[in-house]
MARFILO-22424 format. One record per residue (C-alpha): residue in three letters; x, y, z. Coordinates in steps of 0.2 Angstrom, whole numbers, plus 5000, padded with zeros to 4 digits. Layout:
N
ALAXYZ/...
//
This chain:
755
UNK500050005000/UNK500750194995/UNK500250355004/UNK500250514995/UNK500950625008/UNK502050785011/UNK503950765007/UNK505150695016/UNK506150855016/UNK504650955027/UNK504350815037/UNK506350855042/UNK505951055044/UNK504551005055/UNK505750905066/UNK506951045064/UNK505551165074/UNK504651065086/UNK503351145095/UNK503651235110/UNK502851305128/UNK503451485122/UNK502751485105/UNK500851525098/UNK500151495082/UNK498551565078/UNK497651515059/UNK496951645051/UNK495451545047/UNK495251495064/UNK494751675072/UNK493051695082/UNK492551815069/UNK492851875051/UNK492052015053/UNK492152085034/UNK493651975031/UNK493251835016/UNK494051655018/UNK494751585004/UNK495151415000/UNK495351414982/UNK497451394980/UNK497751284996/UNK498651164986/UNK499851274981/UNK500251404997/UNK499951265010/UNK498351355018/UNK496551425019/UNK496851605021/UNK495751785026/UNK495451885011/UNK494952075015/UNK494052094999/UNK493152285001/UNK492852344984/UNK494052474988/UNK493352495006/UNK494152455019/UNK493352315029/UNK492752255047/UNK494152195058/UNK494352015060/UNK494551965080/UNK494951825090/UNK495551805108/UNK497151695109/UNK497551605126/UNK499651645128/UNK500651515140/UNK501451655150/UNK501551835148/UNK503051975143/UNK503951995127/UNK503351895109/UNK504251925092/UNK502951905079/UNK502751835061/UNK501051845051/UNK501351755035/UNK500951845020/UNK501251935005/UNK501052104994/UNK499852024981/UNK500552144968/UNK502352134971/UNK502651994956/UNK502252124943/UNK503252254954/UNK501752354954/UNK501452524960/UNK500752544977/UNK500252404991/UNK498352364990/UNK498352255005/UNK499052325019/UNK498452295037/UNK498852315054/UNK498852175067/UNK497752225083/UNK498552155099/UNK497652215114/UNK497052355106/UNK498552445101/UNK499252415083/UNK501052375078/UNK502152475070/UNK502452345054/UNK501152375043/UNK500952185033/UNK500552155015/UNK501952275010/UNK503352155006/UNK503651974997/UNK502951934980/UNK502851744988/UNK502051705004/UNK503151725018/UNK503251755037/UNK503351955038/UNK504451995054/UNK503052105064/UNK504452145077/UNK504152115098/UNK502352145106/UNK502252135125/UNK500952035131/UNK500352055149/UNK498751955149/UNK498651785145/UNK497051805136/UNK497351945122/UNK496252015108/UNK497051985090/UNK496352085080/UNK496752105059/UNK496252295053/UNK496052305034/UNK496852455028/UNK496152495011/UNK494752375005/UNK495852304991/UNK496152104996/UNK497552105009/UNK497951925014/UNK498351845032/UNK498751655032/UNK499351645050/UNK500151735066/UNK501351665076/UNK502051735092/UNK503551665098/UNK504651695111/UNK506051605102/UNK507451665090/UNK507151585076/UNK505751605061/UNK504351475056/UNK504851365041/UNK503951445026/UNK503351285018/UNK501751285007/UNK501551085011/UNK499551095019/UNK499651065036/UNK501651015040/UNK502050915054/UNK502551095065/UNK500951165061/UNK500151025066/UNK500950995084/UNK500651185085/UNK498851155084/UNK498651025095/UNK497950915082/UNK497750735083/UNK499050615074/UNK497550525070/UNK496550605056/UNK494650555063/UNK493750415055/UNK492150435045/UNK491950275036/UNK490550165027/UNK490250265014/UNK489650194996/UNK490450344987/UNK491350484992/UNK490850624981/UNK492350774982/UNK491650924974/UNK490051024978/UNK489751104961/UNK488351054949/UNK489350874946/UNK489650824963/UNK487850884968/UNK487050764953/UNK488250624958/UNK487650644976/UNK485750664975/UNK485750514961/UNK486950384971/UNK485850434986/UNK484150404980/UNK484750234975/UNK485250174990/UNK487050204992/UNK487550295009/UNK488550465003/UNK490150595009/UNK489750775000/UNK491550855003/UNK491551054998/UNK493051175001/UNK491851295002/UNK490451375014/UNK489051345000/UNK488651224985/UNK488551254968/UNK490151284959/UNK490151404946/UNK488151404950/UNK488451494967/UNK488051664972/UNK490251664975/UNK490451654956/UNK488751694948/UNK488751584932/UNK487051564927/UNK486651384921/UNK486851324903/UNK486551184893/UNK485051104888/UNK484350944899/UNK482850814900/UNK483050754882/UNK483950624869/UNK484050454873/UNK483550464891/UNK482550604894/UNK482350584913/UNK484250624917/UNK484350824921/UNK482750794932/UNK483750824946/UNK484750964941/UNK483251024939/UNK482751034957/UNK484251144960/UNK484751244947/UNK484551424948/UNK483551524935/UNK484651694935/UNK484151794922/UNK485851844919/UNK487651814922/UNK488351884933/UNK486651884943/UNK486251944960/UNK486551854975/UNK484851794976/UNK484351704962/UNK485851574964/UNK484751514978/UNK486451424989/UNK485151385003/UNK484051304992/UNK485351174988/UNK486051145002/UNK484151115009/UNK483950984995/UNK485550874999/UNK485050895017/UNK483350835015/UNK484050665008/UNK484450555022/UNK485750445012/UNK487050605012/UNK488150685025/UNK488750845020/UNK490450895023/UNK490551105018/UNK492251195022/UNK493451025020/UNK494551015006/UNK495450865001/UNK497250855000/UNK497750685001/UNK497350504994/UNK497950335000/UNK498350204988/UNK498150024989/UNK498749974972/UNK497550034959/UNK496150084970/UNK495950234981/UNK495950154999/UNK495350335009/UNK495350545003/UNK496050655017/UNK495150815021/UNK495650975034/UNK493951085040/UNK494651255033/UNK494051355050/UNK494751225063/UNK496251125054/UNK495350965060/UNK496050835047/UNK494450675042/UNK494950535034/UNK493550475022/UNK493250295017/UNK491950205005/UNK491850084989/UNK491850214978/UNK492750394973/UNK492050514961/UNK493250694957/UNK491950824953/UNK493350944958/UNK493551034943/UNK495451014942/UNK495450844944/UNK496550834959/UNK495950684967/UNK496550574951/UNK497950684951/UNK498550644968/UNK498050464964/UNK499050424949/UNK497550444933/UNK497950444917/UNK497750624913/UNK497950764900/UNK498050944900/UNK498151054885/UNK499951134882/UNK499351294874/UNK497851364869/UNK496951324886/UNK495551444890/UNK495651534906/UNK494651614923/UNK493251724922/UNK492951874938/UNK491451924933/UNK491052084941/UNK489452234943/UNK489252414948/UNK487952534953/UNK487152704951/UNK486952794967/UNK485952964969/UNK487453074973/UNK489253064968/UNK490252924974/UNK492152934975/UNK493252784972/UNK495252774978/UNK496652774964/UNK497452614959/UNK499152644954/UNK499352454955/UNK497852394944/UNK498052374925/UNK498352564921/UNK496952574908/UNK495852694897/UNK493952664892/UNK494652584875/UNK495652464884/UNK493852354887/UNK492352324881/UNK491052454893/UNK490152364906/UNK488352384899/UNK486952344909/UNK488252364924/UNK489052214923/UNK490652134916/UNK490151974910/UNK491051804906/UNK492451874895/UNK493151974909/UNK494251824906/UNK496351784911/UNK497451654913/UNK497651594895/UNK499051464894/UNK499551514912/UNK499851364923/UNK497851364928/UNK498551234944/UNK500051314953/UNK499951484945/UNK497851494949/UNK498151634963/UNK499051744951/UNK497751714937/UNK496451794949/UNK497451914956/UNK497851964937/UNK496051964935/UNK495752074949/UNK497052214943/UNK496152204927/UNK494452234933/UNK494852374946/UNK495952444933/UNK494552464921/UNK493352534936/UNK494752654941/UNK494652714923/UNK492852764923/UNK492852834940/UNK494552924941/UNK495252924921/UNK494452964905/UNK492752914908/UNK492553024926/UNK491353134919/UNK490153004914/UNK490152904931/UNK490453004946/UNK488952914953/UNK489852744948/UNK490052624962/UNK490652424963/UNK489352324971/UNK490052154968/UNK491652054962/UNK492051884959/UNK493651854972/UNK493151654968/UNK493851614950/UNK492751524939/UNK494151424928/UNK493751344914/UNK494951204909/UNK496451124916/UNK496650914921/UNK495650794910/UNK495750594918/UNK495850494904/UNK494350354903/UNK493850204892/UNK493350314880/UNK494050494876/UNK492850584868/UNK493350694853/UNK492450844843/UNK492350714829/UNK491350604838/UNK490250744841/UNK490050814825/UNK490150674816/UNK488850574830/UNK489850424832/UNK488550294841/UNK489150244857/UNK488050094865/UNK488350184881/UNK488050364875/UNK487150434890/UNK487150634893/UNK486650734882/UNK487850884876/UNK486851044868/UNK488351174870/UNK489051244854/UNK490851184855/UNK491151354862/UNK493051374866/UNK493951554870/UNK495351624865/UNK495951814868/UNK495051954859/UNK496452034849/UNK495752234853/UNK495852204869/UNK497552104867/UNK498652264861/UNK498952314878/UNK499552164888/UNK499952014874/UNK500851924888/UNK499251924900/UNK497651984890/UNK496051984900/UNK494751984889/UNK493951824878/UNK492951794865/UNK492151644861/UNK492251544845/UNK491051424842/UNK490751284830/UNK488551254831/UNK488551074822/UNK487751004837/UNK486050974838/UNK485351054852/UNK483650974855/UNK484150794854/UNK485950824862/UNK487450734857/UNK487450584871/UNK489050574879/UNK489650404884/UNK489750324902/UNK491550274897/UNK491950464897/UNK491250464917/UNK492750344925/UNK494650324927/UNK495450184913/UNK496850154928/UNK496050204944/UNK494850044948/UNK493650144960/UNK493650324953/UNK492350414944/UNK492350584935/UNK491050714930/UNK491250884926/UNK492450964914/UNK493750864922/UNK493150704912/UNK493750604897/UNK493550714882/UNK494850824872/UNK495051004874/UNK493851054859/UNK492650914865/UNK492551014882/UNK491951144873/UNK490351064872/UNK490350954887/UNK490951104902/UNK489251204903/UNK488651164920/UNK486851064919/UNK487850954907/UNK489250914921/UNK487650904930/UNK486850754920/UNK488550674921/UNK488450654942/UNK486750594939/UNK487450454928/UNK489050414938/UNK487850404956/UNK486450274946/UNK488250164941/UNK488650174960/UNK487150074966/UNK487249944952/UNK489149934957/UNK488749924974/UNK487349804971/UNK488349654959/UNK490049694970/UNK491049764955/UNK492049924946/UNK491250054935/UNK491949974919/UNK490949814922/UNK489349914921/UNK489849934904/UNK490349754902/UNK488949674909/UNK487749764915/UNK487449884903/UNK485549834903/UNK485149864920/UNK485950024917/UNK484950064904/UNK483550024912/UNK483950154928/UNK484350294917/UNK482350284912/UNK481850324929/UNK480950484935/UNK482450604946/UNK481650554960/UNK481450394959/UNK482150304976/UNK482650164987/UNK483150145004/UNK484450015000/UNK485149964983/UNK484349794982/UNK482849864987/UNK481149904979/UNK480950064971/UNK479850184972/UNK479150324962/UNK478350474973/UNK476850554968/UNK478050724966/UNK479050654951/UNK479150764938/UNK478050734920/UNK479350644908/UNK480050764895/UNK479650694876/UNK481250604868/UNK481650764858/UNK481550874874/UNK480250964867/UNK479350974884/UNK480651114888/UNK479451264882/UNK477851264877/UNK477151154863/UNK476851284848/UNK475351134843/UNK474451164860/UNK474151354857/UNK472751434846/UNK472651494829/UNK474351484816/UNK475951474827/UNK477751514820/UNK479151434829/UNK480451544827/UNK481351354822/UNK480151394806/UNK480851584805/UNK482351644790/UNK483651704801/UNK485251804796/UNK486951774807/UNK487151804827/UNK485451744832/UNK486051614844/UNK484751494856/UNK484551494877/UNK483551424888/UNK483851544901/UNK481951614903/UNK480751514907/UNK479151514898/UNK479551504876/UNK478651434864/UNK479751274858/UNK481351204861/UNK482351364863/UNK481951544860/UNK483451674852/UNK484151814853/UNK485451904846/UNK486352074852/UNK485852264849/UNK487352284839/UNK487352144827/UNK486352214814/UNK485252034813/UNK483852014809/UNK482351884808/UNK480751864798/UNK479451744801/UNK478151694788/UNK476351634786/UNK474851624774/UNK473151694781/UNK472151504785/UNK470351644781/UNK469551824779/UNK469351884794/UNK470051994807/UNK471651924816/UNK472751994829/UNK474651954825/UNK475851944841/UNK477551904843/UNK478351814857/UNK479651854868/UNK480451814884/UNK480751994896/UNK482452044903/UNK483152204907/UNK484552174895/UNK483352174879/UNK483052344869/UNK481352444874/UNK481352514855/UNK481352354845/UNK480852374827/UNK479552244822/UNK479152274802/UNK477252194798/UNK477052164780/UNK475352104773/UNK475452064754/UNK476252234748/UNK475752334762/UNK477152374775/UNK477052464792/UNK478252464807/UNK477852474828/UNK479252464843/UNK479152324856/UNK479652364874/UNK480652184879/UNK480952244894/UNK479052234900/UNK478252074899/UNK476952014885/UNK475252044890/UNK474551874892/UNK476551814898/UNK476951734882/UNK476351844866/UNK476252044863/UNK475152114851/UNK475952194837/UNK474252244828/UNK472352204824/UNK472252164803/UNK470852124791/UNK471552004783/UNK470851904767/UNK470951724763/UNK472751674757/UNK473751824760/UNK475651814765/UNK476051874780/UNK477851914786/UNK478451984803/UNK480252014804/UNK481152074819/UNK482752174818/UNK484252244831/UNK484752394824/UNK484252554835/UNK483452424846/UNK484352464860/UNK484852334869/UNK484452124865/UNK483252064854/UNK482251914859/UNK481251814847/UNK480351654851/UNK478651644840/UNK477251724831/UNK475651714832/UNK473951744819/UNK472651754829/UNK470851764825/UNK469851884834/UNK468851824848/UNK469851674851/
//
């Protein structure tokens, strides 16, 4: 049996600095309170440690406090790791500065000034003269200081900087057990709470299989949480088995936009959803960091708690890496790839504000120095997916710079607007929200049975196996050369490129063989971190996608559990049984895997195999109905999902300065008089001034459509009343230009009057 573990070479520093009567450590993490002071877990394998983020949107935050129990009072040198986030691009300025409180009265270092690494910053002597003292961290400008830890020593020497998570010192320093504690008898251990690891978790546990939920993070969702703010993509509930997505359905959000507000991600509806299901305990805050090995299967998945350093060791059958990054079959020995160049990179998406008077905003001599032509405007107040970085940066070991590049980028281009060339036009300006969590795109693939390839795709290569379906585009990003001029080495802004020969109503299905390790006997994948190439993840990364593959990969775990075999065998053998599973309603359930199942009252209605029970059935609705499927389109009018309530499959829309344009066209079924409406879905982005052209044989007239306000009846919007003789063409064509803003189009509808 192997261990994954730290290197021999830290276990030696930590012998080097034992633990002593006259020495104090005090994690960050672990203070009383917070105060405004965010904790971030996102690069811990990389520095070694959760850490407190004072992220202020330029404001300087509430103190973060603790009381700390001393052995004995008098004189204490004193070391707080951390670092000036800046100082690798030698920067102008130090946005994170902060003091260290003790008892009240500040030091005289001031931190975050020095090291462009982490490092233990010498604060000079403090004396202490009660053996319970206040600690307290005072945020100096708003601008994402960092503090991992304090130690007070009374000792000459300082604390080995290693970035090994939780090194033997640290550890005897804490007082934590040799022993991580058990928690054992687990069918799958599911690491990862994003929309993945949530499917994998709510399917395994409805079938029976008892389940460990393990998220670094205070709340689920991923990309789908009110941290990142990535509304929900990709089409589900069709294809070949058109009852998987039923439960990402339960909990996905239905933000209207991306980024949204903190609301619609609806974290406490998740987390109410996996709580309610008495198959699953629900580790929040624990990061993984460690595997143990015996031979090809994953024995057990160490995990500390980010606020108390308490290390769990998790045991069970079955391991599936919904991590994104694919770091527990990294640490486990997978077969894996990561593209060399040409890798896309991690969104901040980012909002402001108008307030009724002017609002001032601090200079940032260390952002991206930037002008208003340096980025596209943040329209709608919001910076939206492309506020992109990281491209071909080392997206594992290089992820804190990526966001902290990201962060100059965005304050840099606010700073622009507020105190450069576009004062004038926002001195009422203010930042309401930024994304301190990144929301990465790409980086470790585990290679399965099957590596899935945009050929297969395209082409619709038949797999016996082929399960999820894929709707995305093959959507992959790149930089956008106008916004590349100024910083080629580290641009900040995408574009998408996107090849559309998928068809999104059936969905390409994406094969099970894709969903677990071709080396690692017990581990299971889903999410972008699965077996495909990097142009196939441009179809397969959306997130109710990744979703629909953890709803897979839990159904495989109760059949695995039930005939006492590994994931490939479901494949092999029991590919029947499986199929068979995959047909049941979302909330289908059994208390045990060999037990009965039953189908509650609640389940949802079963989608049609085309998927078609997504919108509203165009047959279903009175008089002569065209789909906008039916409807001649120019280029740029692109599909979504997002707004609940079309007519169809999909409803599209295209942006106020793409100049496109769409015309839909009927005969009249009778004389008579008929009402003709269009249909739309409402959103504060769409244009309140869209140009809708009515022509009736050779008679032409035009009226403007307010998107913003909802149809009257919900669905359709009158565009006019016409006497109409039998047989005359009738063509409605919707256009962008002087719009002002998004143009939706879903349907249009002859009515005849009094129906």
């Amino acid at each position: 049996m192997s261990v994954k573990t730290i290197s021999a070479f830290v276990l030696l520093v930590a012998m080097i600095v034992p633990a002593r009567a006259d020495q104090v450590l005090v994690e960050a993490e672990s203070f009383d309170t917070h105060g405004g002071w965010k904790l971030d877990t996102q690069f811990i394998d990389t520095m070694g440690s959760p850490y407190l983020l004072s992220h202020g949107l330029g404001k300087p935050v509430r103190d973060a406090s603790t009381t700390v129990t001393f052995p004995s009072t008098g004189e204490y040198r004193v070391y707080v790791r951390t670092k000036d986030w800046v100082a690798r691009w030698n920067a102008p300025g130090q946005p994170g500065r902060f003091q260290l409180i003790v008892d009240g009265k500040p030091l005289d270092e001031t931190f975050g000034t020095k090291g462009a690494e982490w490092f233990w910053h010498d604060g000079g002597t403090v004396d202490i003269r009660d053996l319970q003292t206040t600690v307290s961290l005072k945020d100096l400008t708003g601008f994402d200081g960092r503090c991992d830890a304090i130690l007070f020593t009374q000792g000459d020497e300082a604390p080995p900087n290693t970035s090994a998570i939780l090194p033997g010192w640290r550890r005897e320093m804490l007082g934590l057990k040799e022993t991580p504690t058990e928690e054992d008898g687990y069918h799958l251990v599911v690491i990862g709470g994003g929309y993945s690891g949530l499917g994998a978790a709510i399917s395994a546990a409805r079938m029976g299989c008892k389940v460990a939920l393990v998220q670094n993070r205070p709340v689920l969702g991923g990309n789908g949480s009110s941290e990142i703010r990535v509304w929900a993509m990709g089409n589900i509930r069709r294809g070949k088995y058109p009852r998987i997505g039923e439960i990402i359905e339960e909990i996905s959000d239905h933000a209207t936009k991306s980024p949204g507000t903190y609301e619609e991600f609806e974290d406490a509806k998740k987390e109410a959803i996996v709580r309610a299901e008495e198959n699953i305990d629900l580790f929040l805050n624990h990061h993984a960091f460690k595997v143990e090995m015996n031979q090809a299967s994953i024995q057990a998945v160490h995990a500390f708690d980010t606020r108390t350093s308490e290390v769990k060791r998790f045991t069970g059958r079955f391991f599936v890496d919904c991590t994104g990054h694919g770091t527990i079959g990294h640490l486990a020995g997978a077969d894996l790839e990561m593209t060399p160049k040409g890798r896309m990179g991690m969104s901040n998406m980012w909002a402001w504000d108008e307030a009724d008077v002017p609002v001032s905003f601090p200079e940032t001599p260390w952002a991206l120095n930037l002008n208003m032509t340096d980025f596209p405007y943040p329209r709608e107040h919001h910076g939206q997916w492309f506020w992109e970085g990281g491209f071909d940066k080392d997206p594992i070991d290089g992820a804190e710079a990526i966001r902290d590049w990201n962060l100059r980028a965005v304050n840099g281009a606010f700073n622009a607007m507020k105190n450069g060339d576009g004062a004038d036009e926002h001195r009422s300006a203010f930042l309401t929200w930024i994304a301190y969590i990144g929301g990465p795109r790409e980086s470790r693939r585990l290679m399965g049975d099957v590596v899935l390839t945009k050929e297969d795709v395209i082409s619709k290569r038949d797999f016996k196996d082929g399960c999820v379906p894929t709707t995305w585009s093959i959507d992959l990003h790149y930089p956008k050369e106008q916004y590349a001029e100024k910083f080629p080495d580290n641009p900040f802004i995408s574009k998408a490129v996107h090849d559309r020969r998928i068809d999104r109503n059936y969905g390409y299905p994406v094969p099970y063989r894709c969903f677990y390790s071709r080396n690692i006997d017990n581990l299971f994948m889903a999410g972008r971190n699965v077996s495909v190439t990097h142009e196939a993840l441009g179809t397969t990364r959306v997130m109710k996608t990744c979703g629909m593959m953890g709803e897979v990969v839990g159904r495989a775990t109760s059949l695995c559990i039930l005939h006492d075999c590994l994931p490939r065998s479901i494949y092999e053998r029991y590919w029947d049984e499986m199929h068979e599973l995959l047909l049941l309603p979302g909330k289908a359930r059994r208390q045990t895997v060999d037990a009965e199942i039953e189908i509650p009252e609640d389940a949802m209605t079963k989608a049609t195999d085309q998927g078609l029970a997504m919108g509203i059935d165009p047959a279903s609705l009175p008089g002569i109905v065209i789909d906008d499927s039916q409807a001649k389109k120019s280029p740029k009018w692109r599909p979504s999902i997002s707004l609940e309530g079309f007519v169809g499959t999909n409803y599209l829309f295209s942006h106020g300065y793409d100049d496109a344009t769409i015309e839909f066209q009927a005969d009249t079924p009778s004389q008579g008089r008929f009402d003709i409406r269009i249909a739309y879905r409402p959103h504060a982005n769409c244009g309140d001034q869209v140009p809708v052209t009515i022509g009736i044989g050779d008679k032409v007239s035009t009226v403007t459509v307010n998107m913003q306000e909802p149809p009257s009846d919900g669905i359709f919007h009158s565009i006019g009343r016409f006497d109409l003789a039998e047989g005359v063409p009738v063509t409605v064509t919707l256009a962008t230009e002087g719009a002002g803003g998004d143009v939706h189009a879903d349907a249009v509808q002859i009515l005849p009057i009094g129906e």
